[in-house]
Each structure stands twice: as structure tokens, then as C-alpha cells.
C-alpha positions as CSV (number, residue, x, y, z in Angstrom):
1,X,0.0,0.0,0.0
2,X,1.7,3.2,-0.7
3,X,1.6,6.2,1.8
4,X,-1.6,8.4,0.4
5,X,-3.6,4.8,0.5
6,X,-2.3,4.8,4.4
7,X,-2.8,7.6,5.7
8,X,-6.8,7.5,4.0
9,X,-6.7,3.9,5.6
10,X,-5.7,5.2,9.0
11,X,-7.9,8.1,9.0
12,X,-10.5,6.2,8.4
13,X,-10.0,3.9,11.0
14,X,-9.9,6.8,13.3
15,X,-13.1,8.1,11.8
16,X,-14.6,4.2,12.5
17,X,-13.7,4.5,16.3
18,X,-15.0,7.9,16.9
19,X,-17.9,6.3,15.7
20,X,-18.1,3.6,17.7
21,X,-17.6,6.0,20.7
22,X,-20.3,8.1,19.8
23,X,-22.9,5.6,19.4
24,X,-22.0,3.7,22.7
25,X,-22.4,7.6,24.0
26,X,-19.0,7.1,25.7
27,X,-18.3,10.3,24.6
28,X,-17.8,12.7,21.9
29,X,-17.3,12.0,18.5
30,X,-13.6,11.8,18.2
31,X,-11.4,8.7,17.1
32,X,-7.6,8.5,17.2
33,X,-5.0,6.0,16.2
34,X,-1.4,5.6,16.7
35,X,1.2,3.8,13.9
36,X,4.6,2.8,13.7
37,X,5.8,1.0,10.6
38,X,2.2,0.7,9.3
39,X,1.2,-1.2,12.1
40,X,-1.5,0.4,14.2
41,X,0.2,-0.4,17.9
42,X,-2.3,1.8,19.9
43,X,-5.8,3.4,19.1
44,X,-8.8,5.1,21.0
45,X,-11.7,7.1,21.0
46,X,-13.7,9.4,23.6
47,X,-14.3,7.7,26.9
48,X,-15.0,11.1,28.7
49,X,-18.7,10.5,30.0
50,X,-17.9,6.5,30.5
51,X,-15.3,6.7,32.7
52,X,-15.8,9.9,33.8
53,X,-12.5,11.2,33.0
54,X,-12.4,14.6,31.2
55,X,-8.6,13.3,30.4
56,X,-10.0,10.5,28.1
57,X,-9.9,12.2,24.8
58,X,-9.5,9.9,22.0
59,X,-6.2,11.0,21.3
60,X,-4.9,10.5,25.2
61,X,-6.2,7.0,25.2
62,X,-5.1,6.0,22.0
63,X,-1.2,7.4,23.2
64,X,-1.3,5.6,26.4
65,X,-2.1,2.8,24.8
66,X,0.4,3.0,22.2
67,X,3.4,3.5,25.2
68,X,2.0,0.8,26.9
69,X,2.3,-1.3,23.4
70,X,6.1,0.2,23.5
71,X,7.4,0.0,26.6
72,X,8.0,3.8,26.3
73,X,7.2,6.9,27.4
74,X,7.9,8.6,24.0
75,X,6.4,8.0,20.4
76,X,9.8,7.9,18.2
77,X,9.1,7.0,14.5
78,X,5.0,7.0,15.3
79,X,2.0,8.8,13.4
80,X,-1.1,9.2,14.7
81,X,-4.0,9.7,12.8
82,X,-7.0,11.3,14.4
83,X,-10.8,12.5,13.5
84,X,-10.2,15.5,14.4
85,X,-7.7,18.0,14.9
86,X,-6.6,18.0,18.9
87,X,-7.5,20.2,21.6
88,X,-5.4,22.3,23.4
89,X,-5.1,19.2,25.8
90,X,-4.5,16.3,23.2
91,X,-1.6,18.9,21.8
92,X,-0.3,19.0,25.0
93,X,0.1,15.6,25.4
94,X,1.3,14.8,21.6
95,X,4.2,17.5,22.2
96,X,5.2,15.2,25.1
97,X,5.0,12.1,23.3
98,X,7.0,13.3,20.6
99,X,5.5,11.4,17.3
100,X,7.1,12.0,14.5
101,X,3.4,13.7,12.7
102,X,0.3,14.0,13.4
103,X,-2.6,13.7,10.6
104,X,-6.4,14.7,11.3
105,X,-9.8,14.5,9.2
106,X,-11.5,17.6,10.5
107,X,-11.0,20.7,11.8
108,X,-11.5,22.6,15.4
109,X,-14.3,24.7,13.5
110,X,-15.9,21.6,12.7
111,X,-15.4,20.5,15.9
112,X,-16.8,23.9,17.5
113,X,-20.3,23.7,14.6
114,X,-20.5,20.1,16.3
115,X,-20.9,21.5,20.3
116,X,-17.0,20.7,21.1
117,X,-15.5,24.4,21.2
118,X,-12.4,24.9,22.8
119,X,-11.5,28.1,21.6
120,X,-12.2,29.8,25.4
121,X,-9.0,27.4,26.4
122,X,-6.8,29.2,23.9
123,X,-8.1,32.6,25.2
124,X,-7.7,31.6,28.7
125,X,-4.0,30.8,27.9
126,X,-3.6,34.4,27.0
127,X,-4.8,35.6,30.1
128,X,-2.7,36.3,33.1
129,X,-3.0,33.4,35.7
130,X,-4.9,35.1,38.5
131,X,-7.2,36.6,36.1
132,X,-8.6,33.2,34.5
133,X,-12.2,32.2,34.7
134,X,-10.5,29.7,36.6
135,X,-8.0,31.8,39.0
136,X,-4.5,30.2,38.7
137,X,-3.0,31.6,41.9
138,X,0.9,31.2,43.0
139,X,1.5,30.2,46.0
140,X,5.4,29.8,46.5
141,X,6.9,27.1,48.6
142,X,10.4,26.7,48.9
143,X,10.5,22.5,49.5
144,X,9.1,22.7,45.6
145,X,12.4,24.5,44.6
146,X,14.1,22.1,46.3
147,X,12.9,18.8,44.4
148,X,13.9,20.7,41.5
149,X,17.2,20.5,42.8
150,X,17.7,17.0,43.4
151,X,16.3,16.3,39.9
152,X,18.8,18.6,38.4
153,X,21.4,16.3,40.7
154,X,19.8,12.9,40.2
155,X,22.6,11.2,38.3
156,X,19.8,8.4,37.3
157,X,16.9,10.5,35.8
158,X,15.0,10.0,32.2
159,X,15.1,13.2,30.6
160,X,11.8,13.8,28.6
């Protein structure tokens, strides 16, 4: 299969599963999957009102499950192919794992015309932390400096 069949396979595969979710009303329409080699090692779609856990995007689950298929807490020479473009979350957490691109079907507009709108997060972001809908307020302890420290010193630590 050459690459512009794959990526239309994957993506549609991602479609499937945000289907599936959506019917089960596990949550909202959104499928991901993760590949590596053409393999699909990890895939997922909203669990949010399931398992009541506003972390279980489609594209979270289908990363955790990926690592778990890896060993690893990064997504080196992975794609993964979602339903829709991520929010400001599911970015989050692909910047962390690192895959090497990230493909999507629709857009956050579509997304937004569907009920799923997370264009307030990216405002929020702009505003100063104290002055968020929800206040982010700093409250400085010096014991959290010093586990910084012994990080910085830990001879045996995983950078990431």
C-alpha cells in the first residue's frame, strides 16, 4: 500500500472509532490511532462521560495505549492519525510524546459547529493566571524548589 492509501486507511480507521464511541455515548465523536511502521500499535476514542474522565480524549487514550504497546514513554518513529484536529489538551500531550506527525480529518471549526468548542481554552492561555475564569493563583513554597534541585542532581533520571 503506498503512503496516500495509508494515511486514508488510517484516518478512516480513526473516523470508525469515533464512531463507535459516539454511538456507545461514551463520549464525543472523536477517534484517534497511533502507527509505527504501518502497524496500528495503539488506538482510541472518547471515553469522557464513561469513565468519567475529562482526560480521556481519543487521542490521550489512543497514546497511552500506544506507550503501553512500546514499553515507552515517547512515540519515536510514530503517526497518529486522528478525527479530528486535537485540543489544546491532546496537543499538550502529543508535544510530550513526541510522534514524529500528526494527521487529522476535520478541523477545530468543525469541531466547534459540532458542540466541542475549545477556543475559550486558547483565550484563557492568553490571560494572566490570576485573572482566568478559573484563577490560577501562585503560592510559592520553597520544599518545591528544592525537588527541582535534586532532579537537576539525580545522576539516574529520564530526561523527557
Amino acid at each position: 500500500m503506498e503512503k496516500a492509501q495509508q494515511h486514508e486507511f488510517f484516518l478512516k480507521r480513526a473516523i470508525e472509532l469515533s464512531t463507535v464511541g459516539s454511538v456507545k455515548g461514551a463520549g464525543g465523536p472523536f477517534g484517534a490511532v497511533v502507527v509505527r511502521d504501518g502497524k496500528i500499535i495503539g488506538e482510541g476514542y472518547n471515553q469522557v462521560t464513561l469513565l468519567n474522565d475529562p482526560s480521556a480524549h481519543a487521542e490521550i487514550v489512543a497514546i497511552r495505549e500506544a506507550c503501553k504497546s512500546l514499553d515507552n514513554f515517547q512515540l519515536d518513529g510514530c503517526i497518529i492519525y486522528t478525527s479530528c484536529e486535537p485540543c489544546p489538551m491532546c496537543l499538550g500531550a502529543i508535544y510530550w510524546a513526541r510522534p514524529e506527525k500528526v494527521y487529522y480529518a476535520s478541523t477545530k471549526f468543525d469541531a466547534a459547529d459540532a458542540g466541542f468548542d475549545d477556543a475559550f481554552i486558547y483565550e484563557e492561555l492568553k490571560i494572566a493566571p490570576p485573572d482566568r475564569s478559573v484563577p490560577f493563583l501562585y503560592a510559592p513554597q520553597p520544599e518545591a524548589l528544592e525537588v527541582f534541585k535534586l532532579w537537576k542532581k539525580n545522576p539516574d533520571k529520564i530526561s523527557y
